[in-house]
N, C-alpha and C positions, 0 to 999 in steps of 0.2 A: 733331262737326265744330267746328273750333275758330272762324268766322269766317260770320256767319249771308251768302247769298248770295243772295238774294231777299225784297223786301218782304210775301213773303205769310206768313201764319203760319204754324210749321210744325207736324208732327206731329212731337216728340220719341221719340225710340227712348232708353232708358232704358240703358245697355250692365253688364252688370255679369261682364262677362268672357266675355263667347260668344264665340267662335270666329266667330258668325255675326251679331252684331250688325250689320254692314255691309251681311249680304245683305237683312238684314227691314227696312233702309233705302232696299237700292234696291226691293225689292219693292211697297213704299210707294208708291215714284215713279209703279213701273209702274202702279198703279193712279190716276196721275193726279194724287197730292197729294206736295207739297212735305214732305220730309223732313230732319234734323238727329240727329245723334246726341250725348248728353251723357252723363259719366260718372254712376254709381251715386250717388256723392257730393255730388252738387247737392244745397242744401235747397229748400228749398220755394219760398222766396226767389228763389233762381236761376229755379226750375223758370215759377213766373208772371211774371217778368221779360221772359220770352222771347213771352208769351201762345200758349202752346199751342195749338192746336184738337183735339189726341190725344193722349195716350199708350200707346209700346207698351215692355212690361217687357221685356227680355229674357232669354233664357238664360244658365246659366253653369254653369261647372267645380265647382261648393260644394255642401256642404248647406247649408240654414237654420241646423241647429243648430251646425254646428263654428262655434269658437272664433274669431272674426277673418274668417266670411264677411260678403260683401258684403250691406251693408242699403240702406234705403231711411226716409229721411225720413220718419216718420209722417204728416209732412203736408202732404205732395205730394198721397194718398191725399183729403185733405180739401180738398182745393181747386176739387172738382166737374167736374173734367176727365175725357171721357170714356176710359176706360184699358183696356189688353189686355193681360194677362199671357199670357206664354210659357214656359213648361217652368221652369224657374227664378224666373223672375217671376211665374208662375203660384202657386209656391208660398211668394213672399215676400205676393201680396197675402191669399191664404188666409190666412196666418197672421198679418198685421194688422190682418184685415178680423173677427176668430175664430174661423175654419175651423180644423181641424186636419191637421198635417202628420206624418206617420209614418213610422218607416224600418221599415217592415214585412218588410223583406227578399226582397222580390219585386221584381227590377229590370226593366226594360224596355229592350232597348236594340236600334234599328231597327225592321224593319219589324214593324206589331203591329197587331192588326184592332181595330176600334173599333165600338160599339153608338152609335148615335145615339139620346137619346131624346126620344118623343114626337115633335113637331115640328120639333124644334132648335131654335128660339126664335130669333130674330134673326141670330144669330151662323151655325148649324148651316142654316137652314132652307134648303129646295129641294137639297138634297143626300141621297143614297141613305145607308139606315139603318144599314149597315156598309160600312166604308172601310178602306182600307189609310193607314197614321199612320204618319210615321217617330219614334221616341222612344229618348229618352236619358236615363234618370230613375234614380237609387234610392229615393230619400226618394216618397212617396205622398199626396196632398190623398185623407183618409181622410173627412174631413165636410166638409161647404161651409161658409161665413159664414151665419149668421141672415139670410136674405130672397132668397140665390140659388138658383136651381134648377140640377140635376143637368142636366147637357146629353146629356155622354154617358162612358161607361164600357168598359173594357177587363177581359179578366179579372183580372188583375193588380192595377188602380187603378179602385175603385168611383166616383171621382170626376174624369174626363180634361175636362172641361170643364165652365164655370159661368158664371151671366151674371143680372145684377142688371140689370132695363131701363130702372128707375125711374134709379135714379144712372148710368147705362150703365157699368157694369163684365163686364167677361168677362175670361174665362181658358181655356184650353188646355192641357194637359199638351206635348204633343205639337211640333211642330218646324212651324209652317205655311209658312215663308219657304223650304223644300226641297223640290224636286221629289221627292222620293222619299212627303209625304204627296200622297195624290190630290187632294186639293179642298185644298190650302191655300193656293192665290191664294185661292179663293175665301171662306176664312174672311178674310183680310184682309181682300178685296174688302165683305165686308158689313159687315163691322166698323165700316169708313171711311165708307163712303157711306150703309149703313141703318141701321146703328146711330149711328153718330156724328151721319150727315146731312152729310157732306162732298163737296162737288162735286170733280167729276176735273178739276179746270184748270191741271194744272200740265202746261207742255210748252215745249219745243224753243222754241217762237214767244215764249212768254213771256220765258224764261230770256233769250232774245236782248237782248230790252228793258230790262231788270230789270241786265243787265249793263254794255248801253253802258250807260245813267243811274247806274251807281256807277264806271266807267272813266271818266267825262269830271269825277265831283267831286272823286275821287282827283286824275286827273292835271292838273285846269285846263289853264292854255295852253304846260304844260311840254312838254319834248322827250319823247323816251323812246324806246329801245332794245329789239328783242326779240329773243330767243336761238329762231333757226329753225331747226330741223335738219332738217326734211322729214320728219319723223314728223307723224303724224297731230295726238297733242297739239300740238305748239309750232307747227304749222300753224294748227289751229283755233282757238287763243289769239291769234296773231298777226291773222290775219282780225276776230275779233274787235274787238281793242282799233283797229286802222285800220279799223274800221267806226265806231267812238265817235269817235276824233281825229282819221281823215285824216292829213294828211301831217305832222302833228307825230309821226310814227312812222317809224323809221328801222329795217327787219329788217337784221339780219346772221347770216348764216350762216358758221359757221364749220367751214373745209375742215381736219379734224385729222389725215386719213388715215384715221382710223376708219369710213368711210365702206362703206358697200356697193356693189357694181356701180350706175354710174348715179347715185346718187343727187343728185350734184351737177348732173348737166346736167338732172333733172325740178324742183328747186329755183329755179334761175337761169331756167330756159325756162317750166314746164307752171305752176308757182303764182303765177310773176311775172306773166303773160299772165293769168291766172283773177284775182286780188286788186287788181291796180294799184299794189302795194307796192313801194315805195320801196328797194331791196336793194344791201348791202354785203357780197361776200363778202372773208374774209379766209382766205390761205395758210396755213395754223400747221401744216402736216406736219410739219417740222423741229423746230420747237418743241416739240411734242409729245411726240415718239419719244425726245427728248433727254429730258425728264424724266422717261420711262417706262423710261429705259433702267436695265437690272439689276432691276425692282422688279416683283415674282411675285405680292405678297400682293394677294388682289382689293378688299379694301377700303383700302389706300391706292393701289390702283390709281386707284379712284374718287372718292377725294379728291383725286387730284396732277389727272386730267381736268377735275373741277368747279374746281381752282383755276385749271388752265389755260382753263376758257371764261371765268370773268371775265375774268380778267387779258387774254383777246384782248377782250373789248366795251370793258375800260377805255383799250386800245389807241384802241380803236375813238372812248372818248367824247375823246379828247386830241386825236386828227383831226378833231372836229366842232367843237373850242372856239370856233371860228372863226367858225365858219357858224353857230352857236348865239349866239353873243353877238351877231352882226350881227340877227340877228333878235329882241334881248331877251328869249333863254329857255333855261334853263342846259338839263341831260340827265342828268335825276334818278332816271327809271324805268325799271326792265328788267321785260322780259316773260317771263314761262316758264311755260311747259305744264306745271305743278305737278296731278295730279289727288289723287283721296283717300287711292285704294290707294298713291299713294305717300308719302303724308302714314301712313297707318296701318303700313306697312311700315318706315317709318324713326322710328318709337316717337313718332308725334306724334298717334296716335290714343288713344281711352282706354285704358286698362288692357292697350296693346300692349304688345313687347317689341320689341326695334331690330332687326331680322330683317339687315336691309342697309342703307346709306346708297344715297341716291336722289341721281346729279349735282345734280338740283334742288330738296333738300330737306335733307340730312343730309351732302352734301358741300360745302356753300358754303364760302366764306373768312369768318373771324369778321371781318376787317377792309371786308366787300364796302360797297361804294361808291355802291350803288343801292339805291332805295326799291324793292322787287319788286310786280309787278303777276302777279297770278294769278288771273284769272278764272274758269280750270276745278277749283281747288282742291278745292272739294265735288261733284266729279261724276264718276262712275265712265265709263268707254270708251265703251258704247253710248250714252251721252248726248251723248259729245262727238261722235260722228258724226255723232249726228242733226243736231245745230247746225252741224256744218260743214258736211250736204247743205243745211238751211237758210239759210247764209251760201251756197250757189253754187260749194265747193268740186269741182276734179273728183273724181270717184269713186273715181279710183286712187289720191289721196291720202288721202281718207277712210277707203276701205277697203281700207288696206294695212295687213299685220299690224303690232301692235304691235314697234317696236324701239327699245331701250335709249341713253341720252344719251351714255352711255360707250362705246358702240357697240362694233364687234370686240375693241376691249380686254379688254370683260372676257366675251367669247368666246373669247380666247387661254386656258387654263390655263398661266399661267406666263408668263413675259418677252413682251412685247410688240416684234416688231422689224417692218423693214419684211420680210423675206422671208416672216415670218409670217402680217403679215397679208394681201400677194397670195396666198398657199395658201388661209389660211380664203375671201376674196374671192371667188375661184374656185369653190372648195367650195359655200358658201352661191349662188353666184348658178347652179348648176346645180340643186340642190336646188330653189330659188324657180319657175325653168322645168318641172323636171317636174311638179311640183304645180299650177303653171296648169295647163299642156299636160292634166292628170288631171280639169280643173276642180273640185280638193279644196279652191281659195282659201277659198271661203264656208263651210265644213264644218273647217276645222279655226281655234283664235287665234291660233296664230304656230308657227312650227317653227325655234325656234335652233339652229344650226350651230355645234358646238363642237368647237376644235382643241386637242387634247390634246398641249400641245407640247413638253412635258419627259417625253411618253411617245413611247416605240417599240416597235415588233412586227416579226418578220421575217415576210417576203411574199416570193413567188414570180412575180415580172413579169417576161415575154420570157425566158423559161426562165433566167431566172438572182436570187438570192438577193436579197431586197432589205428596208431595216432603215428601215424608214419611220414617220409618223405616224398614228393613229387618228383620224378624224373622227366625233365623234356627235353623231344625228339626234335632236331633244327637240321633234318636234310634239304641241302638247296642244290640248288642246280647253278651254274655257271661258267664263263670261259675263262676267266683271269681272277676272279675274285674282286677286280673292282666294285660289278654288281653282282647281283643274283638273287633268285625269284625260289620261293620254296616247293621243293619237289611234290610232284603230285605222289605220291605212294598206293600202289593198289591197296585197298581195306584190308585186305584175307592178312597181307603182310604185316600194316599196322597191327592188326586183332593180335598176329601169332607174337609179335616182338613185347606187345603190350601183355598179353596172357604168360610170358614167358618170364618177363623183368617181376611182377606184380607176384609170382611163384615160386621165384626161386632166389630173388634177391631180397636178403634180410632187411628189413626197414622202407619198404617200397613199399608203396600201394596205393601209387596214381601214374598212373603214367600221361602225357600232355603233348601236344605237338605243336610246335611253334609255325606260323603260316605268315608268318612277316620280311619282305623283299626287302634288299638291302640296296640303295637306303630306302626307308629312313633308317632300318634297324643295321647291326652289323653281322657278321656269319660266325663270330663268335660273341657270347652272352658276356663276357667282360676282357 
């Protein structure tokens, strides 16, 4: 994470290209302690700068041995920091430490039963002798370092785990931050608190704290501006920072068209009443649909939106010059619901790749005009809920699925117009009704609604021939967004949302559901 977000020390996640580095970050949380991730390439320097209280190594895509994989500082290792390798990391530190690593040609990959031995020592202990481990290995820790003991083994890899108590080092072959091994909270969980000795005091109540007192040094007795959209982020960021300054906080919401059923009357009515926020909305339908007009590709889709939301706040800060000067204090900060997956999504995380630009991250204007205030930037979803029940948000705003700053725009496949986007409108808020009505809200992350609209299908409505549009269903299920798998949906529900879109919204008449896990796919369609 690029920007430390709490005075407490963190536990370092070491990343050297896992896929998962993110998840054994938040796993960390869950267990209570404050986490940060930095790239492989930190030296040692970097690494006690930050004054650690853990290290966790992570996974990665490489062997040891090829040409140009990722290493590690030899003397990070030497810094007496208590450390836990993982599958990768597991076998960078064997083989710093003088274990030996071997590509014996026996691969491991998923689920794989594991011998625990002896007692399991620290790490392993109070856990049953054989387990199910998820792994993803070729290369093998065939001997351990001089002074570690064997934790435990698989047939495969004589050496799945090792742990030195004296210097507290361990290691894992195996994947602990995924549900698919059994006990691997649990290896975390000891890791932290019995091996390490770290207390679980990281939470929600803290985080609150720890935020206003860096929101009021940042902003002293400036103005500032927050980008509201009634999503759940730029909700709980906006509470936030008018929790630190009060009324030196001016939200604006801005009405683009892209909107969903409602969302603008729960913005103006249900958050206004709940916060005491100060709110500016601005009309830019018009505005909008004019720069969107002709233009299909979904990433300058998302560029010409994120330039159009500045350019309405800087509307916005040319209207306040007024009111701000008579007050002695210019409108220097914007606020936005920036989290991490959007930050690692849009190549600002380590060793990502730019998947998508994010409104509020990868599509700003290079010339933007505002100092950015981002409070939730290191914090994945389930966190920012929690903060927001803790700020006193209502519940419907907390826990309303995830929805994107670019909003149905870039649920349109293709040209954004207005008739388009009353059809998806419609579409989508039938959808969101039967899924209450099923009470599936808490059971599935979000279910986009996407109009396929340079597509057509011929259908058969009121007995006569009809050349309509395809709408598909993309409910998935997940914890953060990094990954996720598509939700199983009872039939009766698909049948009733599909009977219901195919009946009653004009130009419909296929309805489709998308059953693709991300990755390889992503949870939104562009």
């Amino acid at each position: 994470m690029t920007d430390t977000q709490t005075d407490q020390r963190p536990v370092l996640v070491v990343d050297f290209g896992a896929q998962y580095a993110q998840l054994i970050a938040r796993r960390v949380r869950e267990a209570g302690v404050y986490s940060e991730i930095v790239p492989h390439t930190a030296t040692a320097a970097d690494v006690a700068a930050k004054q650690p209280v853990a290290l966790i190594l992570s996974g990665g895509p490489s062997s040891v041995y090829e040409d140009g994989a990722p290493s590690l500082d030899p003397g990070i290792l030497q810094l007496g920091i208590p450390t836990l390798g993982i599958c990768y990391g597991f076998q960078v530190m064997a083989q710093q430490l003088g274990g030996t690593v071997a590509n014996t040609g026996l691969r491991e990959y998923g689920a794989t039963d594991a011998t625990v031995a002896g007692d399991g020592g620290v790490l392993l202990g109070g856990q049953p002798a054989e387990q199910n481990v998820w792994m993803s290995h070729g290369d093998q820790v065939s001997a351990a370092p001089a002074g570690f003991d064997v934790l435990a083994s698989t047939a495969a890899t004589p050496v799945a785990a090792f742990g030195n108590a004296e210097k507290c080092f361990y290691g894992v072959q195996w994947h602990p931050e995924v549900k698919h091994s059994d006990y691997g909270q649990d290896v975390l969980v000891n890791f932290l608190h019995k091996a390490a000795g770290l207390a679980a005091d990281w939470n929600s109540g803290n985080v609150i704290a720890e935020q206003v007192a860096k929101i009021r040094a940042q902003v002293g007795t400036g103005r500032v501006l927050s980008a509201l959209s009634g999503g759940v982020d730029s909700a709980v960021s906006t509470a936030l920072v008018h929790e630190a300054v009060g009324d030196q906080l001016v939200a604006v919401f801005v009405d683009h068209g892209l909107l969903r059923k409602g969302e603008r009357e729960q913005v103006e009515n249900d958050y206004v009443a709940s916060t005491g926020v100060r709110l500016i909305t601005v009309d830019a339908r018009e505005t909008f649909l004019n720069a969107l007009a002709g233009v299909s590709d979904p990433e300058q889709k998302r560029k010409i939106i994120g330039r159009e939301f500045i350019r309405a706040f800087e509307k916005v800060q040319a209207d306040l010059v007024a009111e701000a000067a008579a007050q002695g204090e210019p409108i220097r900060f914007l606020v936005q619901g920036t989290l991490y997956p959007d930050v690692v999504e849009s190549g600002g995380g380590t060793g990502t790749a730019n998947i998508k630009s994010h409104h509020n991250v990868g599509g700003l204007p290079e010339d933007l005009q505002f100092e950015l205030v981002e409070p939730l930037r290191t914090l994945f979803k389930d966190e920012v809920r929690a903060i927001g029940r803790e700020l006193g948000l209502p519940e419907a705003i907390v826990a309303r699925q995830p929805f994107p700053g670019p909003g149905l725009g870039i649920r349109i496949v293709g040209e954004v117009t207005a008739d388009r986007l009353e059809i998806l409108r419609d579409a989508d808020a039938i959808a969101r009704e039967e899924l209450t009505r099923a009470g599936l809200d808490g059971e599935i992350w979000q279910c986009p609604v996407v109009l396929l609209a340079d597509v057509r299908s011929v259908g058969v409505q009121g007995d006569g021939r009809t050349y309509g549009h395809p709408i598909v269903l993309r409910p998935v299920s997940s914890e953060d967004a990094m990954t996720a798998d598509w939700s199983r949906l009872p039939y009766d529900v698909l049948s009733k949302i599909s009977n219901r879109i195919t009946n009653e919204v004009r130009e419909i008449n296929r309805v489709v559901l998308d059953v693709t896990s991300k990755p390889p796919g992503t949870i939104e369609w562009e």
